[in-house]
KOLMIPA-204896 format. One record per residue (C-alpha): residue in three letters; chain; y negated, z, x negated. Coordinates in nm, 4 decimals, decimal comma. Example, Ala and Ser with C-alpha at 12.3 -4.5 7.8 and 13.67 -1.06 7.14 Angstrom:
residues 2
atom code->ALA | unit->A | north->0,4500 | up->0,7800 | east->-1,2300 .
atom code->SER | unit->A | north->0,1060 | up->0,7140 | east->-1,3670 .
***
This chain:
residues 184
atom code->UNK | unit->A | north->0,0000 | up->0,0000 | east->0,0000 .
atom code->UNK | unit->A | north->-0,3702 | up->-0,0982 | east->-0,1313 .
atom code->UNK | unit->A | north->-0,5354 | up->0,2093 | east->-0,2364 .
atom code->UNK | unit->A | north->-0,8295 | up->0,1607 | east->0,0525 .
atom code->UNK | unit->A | north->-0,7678 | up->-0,0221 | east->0,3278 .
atom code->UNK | unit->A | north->-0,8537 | up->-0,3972 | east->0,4411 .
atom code->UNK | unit->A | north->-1,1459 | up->-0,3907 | east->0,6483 .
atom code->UNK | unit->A | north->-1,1279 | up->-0,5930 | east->0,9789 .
atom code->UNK | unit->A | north->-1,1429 | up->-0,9698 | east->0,9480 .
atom code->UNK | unit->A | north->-1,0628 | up->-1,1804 | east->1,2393 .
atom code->UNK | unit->A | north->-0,7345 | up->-1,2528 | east->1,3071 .
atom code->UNK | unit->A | north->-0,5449 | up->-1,5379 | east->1,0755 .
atom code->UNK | unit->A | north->-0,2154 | up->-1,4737 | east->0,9630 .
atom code->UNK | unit->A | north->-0,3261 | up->-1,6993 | east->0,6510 .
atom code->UNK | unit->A | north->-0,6079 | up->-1,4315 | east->0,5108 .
atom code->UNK | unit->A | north->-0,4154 | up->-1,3227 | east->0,1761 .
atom code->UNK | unit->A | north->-0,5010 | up->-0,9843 | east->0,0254 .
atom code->UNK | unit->A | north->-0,7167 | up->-1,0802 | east->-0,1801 .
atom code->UNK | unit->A | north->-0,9154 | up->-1,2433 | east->0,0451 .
atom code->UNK | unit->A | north->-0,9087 | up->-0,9429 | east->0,3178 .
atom code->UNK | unit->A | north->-0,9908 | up->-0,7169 | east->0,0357 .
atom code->UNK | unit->A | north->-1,3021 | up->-0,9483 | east->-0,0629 .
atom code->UNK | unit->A | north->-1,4221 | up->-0,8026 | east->0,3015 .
atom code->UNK | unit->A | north->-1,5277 | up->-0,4865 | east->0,2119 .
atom code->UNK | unit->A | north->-1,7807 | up->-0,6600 | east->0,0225 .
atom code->UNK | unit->A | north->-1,8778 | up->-0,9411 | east->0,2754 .
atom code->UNK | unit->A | north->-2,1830 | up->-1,1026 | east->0,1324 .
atom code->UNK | unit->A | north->-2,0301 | up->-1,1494 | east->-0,2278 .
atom code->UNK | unit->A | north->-1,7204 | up->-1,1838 | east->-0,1334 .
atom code->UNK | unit->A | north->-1,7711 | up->-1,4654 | east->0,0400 .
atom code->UNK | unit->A | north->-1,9736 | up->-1,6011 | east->-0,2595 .
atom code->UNK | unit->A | north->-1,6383 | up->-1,5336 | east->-0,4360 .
atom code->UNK | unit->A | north->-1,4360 | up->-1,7155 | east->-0,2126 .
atom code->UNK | unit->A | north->-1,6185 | up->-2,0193 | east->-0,1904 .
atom code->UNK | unit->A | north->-1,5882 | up->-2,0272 | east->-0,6257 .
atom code->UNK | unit->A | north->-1,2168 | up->-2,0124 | east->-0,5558 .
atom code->UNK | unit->A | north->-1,1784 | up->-2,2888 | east->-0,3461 .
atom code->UNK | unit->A | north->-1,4193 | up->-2,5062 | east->-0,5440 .
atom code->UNK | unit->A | north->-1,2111 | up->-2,5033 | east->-0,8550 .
atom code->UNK | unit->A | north->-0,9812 | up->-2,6143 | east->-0,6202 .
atom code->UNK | unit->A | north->-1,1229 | up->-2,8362 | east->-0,4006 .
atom code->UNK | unit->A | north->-1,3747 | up->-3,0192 | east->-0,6714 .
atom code->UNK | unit->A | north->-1,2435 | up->-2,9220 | east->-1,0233 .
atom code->UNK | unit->A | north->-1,2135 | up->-3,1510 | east->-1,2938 .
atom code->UNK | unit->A | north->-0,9328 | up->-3,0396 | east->-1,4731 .
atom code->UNK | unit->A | north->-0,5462 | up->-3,2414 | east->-1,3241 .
atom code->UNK | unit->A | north->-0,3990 | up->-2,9545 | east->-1,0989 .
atom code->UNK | unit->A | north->-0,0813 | up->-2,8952 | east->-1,3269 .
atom code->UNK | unit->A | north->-0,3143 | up->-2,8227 | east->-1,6374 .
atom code->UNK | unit->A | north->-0,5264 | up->-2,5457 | east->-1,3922 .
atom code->UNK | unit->A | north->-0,2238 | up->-2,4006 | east->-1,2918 .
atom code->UNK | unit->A | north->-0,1086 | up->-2,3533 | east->-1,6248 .
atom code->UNK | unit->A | north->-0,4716 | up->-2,1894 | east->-1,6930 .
atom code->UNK | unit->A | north->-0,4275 | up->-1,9443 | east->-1,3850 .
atom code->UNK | unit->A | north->-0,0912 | up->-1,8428 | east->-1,4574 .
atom code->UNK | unit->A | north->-0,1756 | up->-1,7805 | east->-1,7794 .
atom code->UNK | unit->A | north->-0,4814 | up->-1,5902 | east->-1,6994 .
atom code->UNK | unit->A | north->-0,2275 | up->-1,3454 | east->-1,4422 .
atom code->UNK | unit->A | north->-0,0268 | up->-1,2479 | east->-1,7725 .
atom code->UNK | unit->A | north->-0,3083 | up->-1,2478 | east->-1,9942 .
atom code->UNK | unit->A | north->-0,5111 | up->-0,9936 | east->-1,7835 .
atom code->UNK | unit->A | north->-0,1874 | up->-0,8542 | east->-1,6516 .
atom code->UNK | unit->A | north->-0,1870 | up->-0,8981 | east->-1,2725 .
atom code->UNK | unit->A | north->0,1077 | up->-0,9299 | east->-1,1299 .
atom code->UNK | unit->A | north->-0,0478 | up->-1,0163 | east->-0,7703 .
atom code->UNK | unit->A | north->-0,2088 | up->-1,3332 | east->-0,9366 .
atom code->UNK | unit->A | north->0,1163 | up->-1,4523 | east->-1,0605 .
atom code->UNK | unit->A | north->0,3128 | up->-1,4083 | east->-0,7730 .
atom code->UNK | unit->A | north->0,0431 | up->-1,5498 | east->-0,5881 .
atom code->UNK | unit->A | north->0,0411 | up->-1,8896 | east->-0,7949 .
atom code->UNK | unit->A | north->0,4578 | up->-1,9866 | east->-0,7900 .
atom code->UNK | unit->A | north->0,4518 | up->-2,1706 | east->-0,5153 .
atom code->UNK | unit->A | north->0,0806 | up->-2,3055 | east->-0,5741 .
atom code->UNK | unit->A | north->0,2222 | up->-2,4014 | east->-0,9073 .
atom code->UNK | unit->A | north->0,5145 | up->-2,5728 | east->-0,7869 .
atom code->UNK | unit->A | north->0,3811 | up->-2,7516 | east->-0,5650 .
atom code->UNK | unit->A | north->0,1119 | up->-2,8579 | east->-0,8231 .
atom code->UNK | unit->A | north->0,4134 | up->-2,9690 | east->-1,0844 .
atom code->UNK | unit->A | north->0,4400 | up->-2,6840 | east->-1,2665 .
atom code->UNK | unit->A | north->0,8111 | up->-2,6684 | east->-1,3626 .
atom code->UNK | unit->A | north->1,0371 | up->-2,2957 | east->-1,3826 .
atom code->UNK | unit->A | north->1,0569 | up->-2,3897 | east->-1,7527 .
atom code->UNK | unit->A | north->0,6786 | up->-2,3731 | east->-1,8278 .
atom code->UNK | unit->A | north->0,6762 | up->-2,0698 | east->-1,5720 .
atom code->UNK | unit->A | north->0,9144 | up->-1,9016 | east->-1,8434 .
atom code->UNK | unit->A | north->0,6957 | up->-2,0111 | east->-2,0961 .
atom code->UNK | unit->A | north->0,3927 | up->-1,8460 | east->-1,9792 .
atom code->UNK | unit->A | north->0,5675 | up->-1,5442 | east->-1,8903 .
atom code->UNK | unit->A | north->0,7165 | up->-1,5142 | east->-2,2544 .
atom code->UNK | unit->A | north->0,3516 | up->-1,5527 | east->-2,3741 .
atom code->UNK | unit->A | north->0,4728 | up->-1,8550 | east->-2,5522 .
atom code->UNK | unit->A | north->0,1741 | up->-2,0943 | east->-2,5145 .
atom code->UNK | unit->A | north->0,2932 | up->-2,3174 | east->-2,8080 .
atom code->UNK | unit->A | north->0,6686 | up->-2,4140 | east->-2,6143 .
atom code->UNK | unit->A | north->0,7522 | up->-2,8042 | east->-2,6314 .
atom code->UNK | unit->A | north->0,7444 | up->-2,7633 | east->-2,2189 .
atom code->UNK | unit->A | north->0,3610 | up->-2,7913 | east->-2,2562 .
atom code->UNK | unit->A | north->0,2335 | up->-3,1350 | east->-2,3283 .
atom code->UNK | unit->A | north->0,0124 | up->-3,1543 | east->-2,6816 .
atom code->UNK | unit->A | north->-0,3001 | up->-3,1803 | east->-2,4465 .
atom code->UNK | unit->A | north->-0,1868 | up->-2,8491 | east->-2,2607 .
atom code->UNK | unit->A | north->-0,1090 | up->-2,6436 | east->-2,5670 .
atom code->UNK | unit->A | north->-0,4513 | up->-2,6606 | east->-2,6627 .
atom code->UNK | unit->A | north->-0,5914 | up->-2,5734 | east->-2,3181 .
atom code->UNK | unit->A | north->-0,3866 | up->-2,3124 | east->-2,2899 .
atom code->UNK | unit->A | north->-0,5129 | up->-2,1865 | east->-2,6594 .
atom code->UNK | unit->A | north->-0,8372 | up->-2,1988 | east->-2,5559 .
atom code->UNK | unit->A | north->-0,7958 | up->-2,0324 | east->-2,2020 .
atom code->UNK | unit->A | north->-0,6275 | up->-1,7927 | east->-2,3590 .
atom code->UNK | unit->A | north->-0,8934 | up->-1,7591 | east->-2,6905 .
atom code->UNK | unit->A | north->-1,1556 | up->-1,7341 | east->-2,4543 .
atom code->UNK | unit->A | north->-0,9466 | up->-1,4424 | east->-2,2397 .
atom code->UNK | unit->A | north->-0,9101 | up->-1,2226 | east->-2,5259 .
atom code->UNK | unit->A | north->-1,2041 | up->-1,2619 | east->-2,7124 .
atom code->UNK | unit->A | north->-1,5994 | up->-1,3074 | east->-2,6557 .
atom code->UNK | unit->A | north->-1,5543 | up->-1,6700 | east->-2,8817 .
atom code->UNK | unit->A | north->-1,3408 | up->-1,9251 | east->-2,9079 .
atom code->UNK | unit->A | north->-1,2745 | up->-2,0217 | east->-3,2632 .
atom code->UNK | unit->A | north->-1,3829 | up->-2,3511 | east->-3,3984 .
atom code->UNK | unit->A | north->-1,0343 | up->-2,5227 | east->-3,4446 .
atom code->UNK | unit->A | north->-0,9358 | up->-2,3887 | east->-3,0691 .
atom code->UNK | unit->A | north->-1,2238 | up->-2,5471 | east->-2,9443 .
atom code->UNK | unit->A | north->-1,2300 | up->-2,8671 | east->-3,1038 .
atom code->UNK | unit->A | north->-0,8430 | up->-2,9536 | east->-3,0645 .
atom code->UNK | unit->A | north->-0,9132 | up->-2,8857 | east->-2,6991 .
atom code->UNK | unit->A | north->-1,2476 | up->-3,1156 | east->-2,6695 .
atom code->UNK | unit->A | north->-1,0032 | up->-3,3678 | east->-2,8304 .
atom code->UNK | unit->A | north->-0,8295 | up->-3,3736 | east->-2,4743 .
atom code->UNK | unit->A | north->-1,0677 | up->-3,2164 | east->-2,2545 .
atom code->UNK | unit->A | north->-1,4058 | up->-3,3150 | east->-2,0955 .
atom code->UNK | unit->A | north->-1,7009 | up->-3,0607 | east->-2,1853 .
atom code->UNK | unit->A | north->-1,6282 | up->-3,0575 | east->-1,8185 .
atom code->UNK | unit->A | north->-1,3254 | up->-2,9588 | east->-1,7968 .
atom code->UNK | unit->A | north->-1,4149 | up->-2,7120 | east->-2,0917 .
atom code->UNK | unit->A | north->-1,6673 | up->-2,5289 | east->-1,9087 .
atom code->UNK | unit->A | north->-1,4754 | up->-2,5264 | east->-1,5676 .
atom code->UNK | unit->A | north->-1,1825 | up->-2,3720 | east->-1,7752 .
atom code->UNK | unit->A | north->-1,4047 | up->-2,0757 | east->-1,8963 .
atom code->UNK | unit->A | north->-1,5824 | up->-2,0241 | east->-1,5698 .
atom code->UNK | unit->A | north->-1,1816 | up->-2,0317 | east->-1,4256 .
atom code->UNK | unit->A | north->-1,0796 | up->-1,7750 | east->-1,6882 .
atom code->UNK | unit->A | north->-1,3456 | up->-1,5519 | east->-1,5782 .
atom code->UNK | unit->A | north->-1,2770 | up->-1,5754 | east->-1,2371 .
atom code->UNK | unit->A | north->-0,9833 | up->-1,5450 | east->-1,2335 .
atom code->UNK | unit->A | north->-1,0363 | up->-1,2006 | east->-1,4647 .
atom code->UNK | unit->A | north->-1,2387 | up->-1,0573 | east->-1,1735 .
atom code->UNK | unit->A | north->-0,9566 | up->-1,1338 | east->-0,9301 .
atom code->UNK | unit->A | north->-0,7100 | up->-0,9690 | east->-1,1150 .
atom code->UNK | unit->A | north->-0,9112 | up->-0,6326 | east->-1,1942 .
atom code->UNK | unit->A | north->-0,9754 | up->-0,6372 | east->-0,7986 .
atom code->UNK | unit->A | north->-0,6106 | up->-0,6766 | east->-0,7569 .
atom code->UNK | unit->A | north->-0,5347 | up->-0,4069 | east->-0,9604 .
atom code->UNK | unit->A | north->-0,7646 | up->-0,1456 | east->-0,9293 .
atom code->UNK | unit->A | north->-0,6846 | up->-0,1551 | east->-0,5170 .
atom code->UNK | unit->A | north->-0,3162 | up->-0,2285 | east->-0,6031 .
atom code->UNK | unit->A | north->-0,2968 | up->-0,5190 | east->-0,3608 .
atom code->UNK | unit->A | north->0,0043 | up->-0,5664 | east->-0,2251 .
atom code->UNK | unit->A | north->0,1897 | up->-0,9068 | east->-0,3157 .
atom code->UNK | unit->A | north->0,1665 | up->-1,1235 | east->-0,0517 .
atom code->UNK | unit->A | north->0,2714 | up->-1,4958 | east->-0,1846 .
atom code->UNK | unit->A | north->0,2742 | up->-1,7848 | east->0,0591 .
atom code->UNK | unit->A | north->0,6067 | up->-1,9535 | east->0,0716 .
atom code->UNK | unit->A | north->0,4317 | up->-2,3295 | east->-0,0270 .
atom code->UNK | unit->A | north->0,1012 | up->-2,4333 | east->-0,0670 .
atom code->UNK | unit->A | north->-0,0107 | up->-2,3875 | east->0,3218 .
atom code->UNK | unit->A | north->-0,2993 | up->-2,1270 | east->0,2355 .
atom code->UNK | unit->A | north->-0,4595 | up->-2,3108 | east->-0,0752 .
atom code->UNK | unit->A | north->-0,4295 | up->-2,6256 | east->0,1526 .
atom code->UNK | unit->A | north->-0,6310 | up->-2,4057 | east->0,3949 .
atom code->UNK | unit->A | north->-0,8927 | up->-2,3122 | east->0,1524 .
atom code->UNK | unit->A | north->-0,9501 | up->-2,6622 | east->0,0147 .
atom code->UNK | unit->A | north->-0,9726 | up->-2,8216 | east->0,3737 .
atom code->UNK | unit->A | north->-1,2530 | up->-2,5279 | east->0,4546 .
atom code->UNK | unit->A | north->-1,4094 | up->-2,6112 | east->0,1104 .
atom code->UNK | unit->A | north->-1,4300 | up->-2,9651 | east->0,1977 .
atom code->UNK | unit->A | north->-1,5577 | up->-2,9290 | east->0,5574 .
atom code->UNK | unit->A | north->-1,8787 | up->-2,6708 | east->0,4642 .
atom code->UNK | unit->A | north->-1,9606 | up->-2,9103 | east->0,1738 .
atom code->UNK | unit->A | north->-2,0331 | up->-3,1814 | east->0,4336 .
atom code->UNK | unit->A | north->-2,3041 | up->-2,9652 | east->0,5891 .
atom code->UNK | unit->A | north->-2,4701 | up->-2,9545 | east->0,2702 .
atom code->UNK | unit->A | north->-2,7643 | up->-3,1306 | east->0,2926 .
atom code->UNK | unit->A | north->-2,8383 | up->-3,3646 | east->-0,0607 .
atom code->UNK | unit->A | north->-3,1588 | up->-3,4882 | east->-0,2001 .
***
């Protein structure tokens, strides 16, 4: 059980934890949410390669609700069990990672566990990365930091969707309240 409880959201059996716990903070959370879905909905980086990045980031920062929450997101993204293994074994350097992904994964993880990324990290990675995809990748890691300590200090409860029904969800709601943007 979640150390406070979730505050009352409207009914929608798709609300994760995370998302109901976001609540008690309604204003901001919301902000939050909305970052969530846009590295979903409008990210640069190819949706194995941010998978690998948030997976990562659930072992690095050592939130077990993250991972969980990310199989079947994963999967269904083309993340294979043997790169799952990888990640949980902390080995980011496994021949189940492309070359490309190896260094994105160094620097995800460089930039998780320290305040800099060191030169040779960051320049094998802009070999196969966008300064776009670079700075998406950072923003993600930090992110997805702040999810995890909120999953862990309230002890979330795991709540995994059995495919990707509630990221679909999110990136469908993403996409419709971007249209009602207005641009100029």
């Amino acid at each position: 059980m979640a150390r406070i409880g979730y505050p009352e959201l409207p009914a929608d059996e798709r609300t994760v934890n995370i998302v109901r716990m976001l609540g008690h903070a309604p204003d901001i959370g919301s902000a939050v949410s909305k970052l969530g879905a846009a590295q979903f909905a409008a990210g640069a980086l190819p949706a194995v390669d941010r998978e690998l990045v948030i997976m990562n980031s659930g072992v690095a920062f050592s939130a077990p609700y993250e991972w969980e929450q990310h199989i079947s997101i994963s999967r269904s993204a083309g993340v294979t069990d043997a790169q799952r293994d990888a990640l949980a074994a902390r080995d980011l350097t496994s021949s189940e990672f492309t070359e490309a992904q190896r260094t994105l994964l160094a620097f995800a993880d460089s930039a998780a566990r320290s305040p800099e990324v060191p030169d040779e990290i960051f320049e094998a990675a802009r070999g196969h990365y966008t300064d776009r995809q670079l700075v998406e990748t950072v923003i993600m890691v930090g992110f997805y930091f702040l999810i995890a300590r909120v999953s862990t200090v309230f002890q979330l409860e795991i709540d995994p969707p059995d495919d990707s029904s509630v990221l679909n969800t999110i990136v469908d709601e993403y996409k419709t309240s971007q249209q009602h943007i207005p641009t100029s």
